[in-house]
C-alpha positions in Angstrom: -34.5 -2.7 160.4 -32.0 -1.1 157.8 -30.8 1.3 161.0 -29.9 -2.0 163.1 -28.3 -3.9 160.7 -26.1 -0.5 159.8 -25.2 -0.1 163.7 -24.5 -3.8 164.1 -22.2 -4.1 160.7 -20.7 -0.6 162.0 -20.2 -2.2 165.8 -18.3 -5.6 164.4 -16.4 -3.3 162.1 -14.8 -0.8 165.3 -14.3 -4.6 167.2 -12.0 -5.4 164.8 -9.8 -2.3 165.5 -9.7 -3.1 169.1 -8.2 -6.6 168.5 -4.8 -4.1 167.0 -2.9 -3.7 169.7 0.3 -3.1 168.8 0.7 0.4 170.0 1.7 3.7 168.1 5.1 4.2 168.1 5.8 7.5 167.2 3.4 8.7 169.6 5.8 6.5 172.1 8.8 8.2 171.1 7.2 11.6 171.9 5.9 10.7 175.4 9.2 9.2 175.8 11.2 12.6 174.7 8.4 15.0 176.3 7.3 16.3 173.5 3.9 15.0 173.4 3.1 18.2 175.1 4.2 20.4 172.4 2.1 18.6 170.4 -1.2 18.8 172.8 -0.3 22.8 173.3 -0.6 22.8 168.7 -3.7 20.7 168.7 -5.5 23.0 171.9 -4.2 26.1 170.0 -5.4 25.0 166.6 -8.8 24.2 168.4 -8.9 27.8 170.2 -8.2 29.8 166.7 -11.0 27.6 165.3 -13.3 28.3 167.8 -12.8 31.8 168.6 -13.1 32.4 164.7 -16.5 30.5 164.2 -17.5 32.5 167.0 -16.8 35.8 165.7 -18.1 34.2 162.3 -22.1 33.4 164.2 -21.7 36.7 165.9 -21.4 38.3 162.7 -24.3 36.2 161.1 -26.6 37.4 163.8 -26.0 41.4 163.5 -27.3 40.6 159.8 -29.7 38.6 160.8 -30.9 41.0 163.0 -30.6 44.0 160.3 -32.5 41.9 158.1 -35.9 41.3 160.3 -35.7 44.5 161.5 -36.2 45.6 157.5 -39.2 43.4 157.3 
């Protein structure tokens, strides 16, 4: 009962947001310029270099976690 009431509080709480409309201007201003795609091409390469490094990071973890059950 707790979990519905928390969803339903949560749901009337986002509705609100919706009724905001009045746009984002900077974001306006970049479309407007073309430079919202400098800004995508940060955000994607941001996201890569994250990825690629928690990658590396879980292959890591597994060679030890291998090492480690093979010493059992």
């Amino acid at each position: 009962m707790k979990k519905v009431l928390f969803s339903l509080l949560l749901m009337l709480a986002t509705m609100q947001l919706f009724a905001q409309d009045n746009g984002v201007e900077m974001a306006d201003k970049l479309r407007s310029d073309g430079k919202i795609y400098v800004v995508v091409v940060c955000i994607v390469i941001i996201l890569v270099g994250l990825l690629a490094y928690l990658f590396s990071i879980d292959k890591r973890l597994k060679k030890i976690e291998k090492e480690n059950t093979g010493k059992n």
